[in-house]
C-alpha positions in Angstrom: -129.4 56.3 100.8 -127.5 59.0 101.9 -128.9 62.7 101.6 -126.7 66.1 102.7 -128.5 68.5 104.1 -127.4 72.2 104.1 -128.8 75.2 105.4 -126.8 78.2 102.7 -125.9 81.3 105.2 -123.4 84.3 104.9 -120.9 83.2 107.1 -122.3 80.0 108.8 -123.4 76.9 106.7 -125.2 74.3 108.1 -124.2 70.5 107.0 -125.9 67.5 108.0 -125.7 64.1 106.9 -128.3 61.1 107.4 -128.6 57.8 106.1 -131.6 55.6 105.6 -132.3 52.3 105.5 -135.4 49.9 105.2 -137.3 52.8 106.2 -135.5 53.9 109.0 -133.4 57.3 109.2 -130.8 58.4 111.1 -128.0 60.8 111.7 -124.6 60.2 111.1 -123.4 63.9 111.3 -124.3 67.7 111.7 -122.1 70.4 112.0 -121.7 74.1 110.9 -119.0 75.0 108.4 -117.5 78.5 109.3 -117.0 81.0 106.5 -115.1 84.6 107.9 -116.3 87.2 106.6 -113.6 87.9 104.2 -113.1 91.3 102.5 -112.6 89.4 99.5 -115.5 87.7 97.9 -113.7 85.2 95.9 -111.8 84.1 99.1 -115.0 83.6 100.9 -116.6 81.5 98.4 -113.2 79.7 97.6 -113.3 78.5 101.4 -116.7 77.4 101.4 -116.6 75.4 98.3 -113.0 73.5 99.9 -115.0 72.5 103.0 -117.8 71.8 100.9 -116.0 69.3 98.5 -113.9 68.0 100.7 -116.8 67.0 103.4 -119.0 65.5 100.0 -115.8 63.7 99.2 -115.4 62.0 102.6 -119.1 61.1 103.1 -120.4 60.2 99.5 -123.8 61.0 99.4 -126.4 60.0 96.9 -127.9 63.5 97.2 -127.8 66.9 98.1 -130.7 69.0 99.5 -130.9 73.0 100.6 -133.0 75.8 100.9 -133.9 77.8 98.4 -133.6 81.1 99.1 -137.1 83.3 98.9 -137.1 86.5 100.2 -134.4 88.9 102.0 -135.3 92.2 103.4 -131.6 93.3 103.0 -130.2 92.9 100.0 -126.7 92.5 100.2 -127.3 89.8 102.6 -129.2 88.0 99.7 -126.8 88.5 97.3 -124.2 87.1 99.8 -126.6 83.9 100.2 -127.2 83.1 96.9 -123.5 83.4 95.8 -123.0 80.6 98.7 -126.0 78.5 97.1 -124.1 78.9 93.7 -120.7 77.0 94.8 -123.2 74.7 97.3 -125.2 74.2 93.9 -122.0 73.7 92.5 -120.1 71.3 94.6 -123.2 69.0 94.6 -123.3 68.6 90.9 -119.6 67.5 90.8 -120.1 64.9 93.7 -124.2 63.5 93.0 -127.0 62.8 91.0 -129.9 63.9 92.9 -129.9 67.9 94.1 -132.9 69.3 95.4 -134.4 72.6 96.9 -137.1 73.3 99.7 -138.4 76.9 100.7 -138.8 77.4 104.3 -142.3 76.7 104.1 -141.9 73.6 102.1 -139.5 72.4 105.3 -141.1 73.1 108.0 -144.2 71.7 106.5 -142.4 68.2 105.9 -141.6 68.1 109.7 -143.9 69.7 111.6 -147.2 69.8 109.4 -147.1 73.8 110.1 -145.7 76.1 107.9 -145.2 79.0 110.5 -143.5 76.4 113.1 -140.3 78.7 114.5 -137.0 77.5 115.7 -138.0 75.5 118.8 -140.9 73.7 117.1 -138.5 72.4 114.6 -135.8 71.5 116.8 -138.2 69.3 119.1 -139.6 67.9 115.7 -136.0 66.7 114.5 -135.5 65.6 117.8 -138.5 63.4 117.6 -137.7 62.0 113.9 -134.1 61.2 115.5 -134.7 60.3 119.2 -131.5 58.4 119.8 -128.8 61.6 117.9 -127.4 64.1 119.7 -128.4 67.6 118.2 -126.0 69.8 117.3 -126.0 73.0 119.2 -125.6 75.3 116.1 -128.9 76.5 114.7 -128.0 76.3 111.2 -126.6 72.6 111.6 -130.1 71.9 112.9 -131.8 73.5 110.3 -129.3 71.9 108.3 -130.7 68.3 109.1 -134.1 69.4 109.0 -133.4 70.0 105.2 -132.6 66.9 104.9 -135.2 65.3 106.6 -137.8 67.4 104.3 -135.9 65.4 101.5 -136.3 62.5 103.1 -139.8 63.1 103.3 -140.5 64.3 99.8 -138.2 62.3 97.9 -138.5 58.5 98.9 -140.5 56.8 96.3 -143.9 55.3 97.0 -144.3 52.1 99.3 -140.8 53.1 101.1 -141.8 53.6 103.9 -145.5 55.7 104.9 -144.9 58.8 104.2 -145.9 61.3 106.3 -148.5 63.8 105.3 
């Protein structure tokens, strides 16, 4: 199975893309796609949902998984971020079946077991899960693949593989 990961931002989306198999997971790719910040909304959000498609179009996935967003002290950075979740909610229900949202707590308490764990403590946990990938440097691309590791997690059906509690 093939599950996209990606981490919804302003001008930075996170994409990652693993694969499993018999139980095993791994990475095939993780990357953040570049939004400028354009003046005009509508450009913005038509260049996202190009890079979108054409990346969902290239790897085929059987599902899509992001964050939900929860909470924004600023608000026209929320309204930013959930206009991106709109064409990322978007694009996913043209190209799969499957499409489904974590919280930030729900995340890092797939990985980690901790729902406070910061930045570092889910980069080493993603590096533990996937031993042999080489992590992006980009934040949101790691977060990115944490998402879909959460989904990997959550999703598999019983007698997969252990899941991890």
């Amino acid at each position: 199975m093939k599950i996209v990961g990606i981490d919804p931002g302003t001008t930075a989306i996170g994409y990652a893309l693993i694969e499993s198999d018999a139980g095993r997971v791994r990475l095939l790719r993780a990357d953040a796609i570049s939004v400028p910040r354009h003046p005009d909304t509508a450009e913005r959000l038509t260049i996202l949902e190009r890079a979108l498609d054409e990346r969902m179009r290239r790897d085929r996935p059987d599902a899509v998984a992001t964050e939900k967003l929860y909470f924004a002290k600023n608000a026209k950075t929320a309204i930013a971020v959930a206009e991106a979740r709109g064409i990322i909610l978007l694009t996913a229900h043209r190209h799969v079946r499957s499409i489904w949202e974590y919280t930030p707590l729900e995340i890092k308490i797939a990985l980690t077991g901790y729902g406070r764990a910061d930045k570092s403590q889910m980069r080493r946990m993603v590096s533990t899960v996937l031993p042999t990938a080489a992590l992006p440097k980009s934040d949101d691309a790691v977060d990115a693949v944490a998402i879909a590791l959460a989904a990997w997690y959550t999703e598999r059906p019983l007698g997969a593989s252990p899941r991890r509690r």
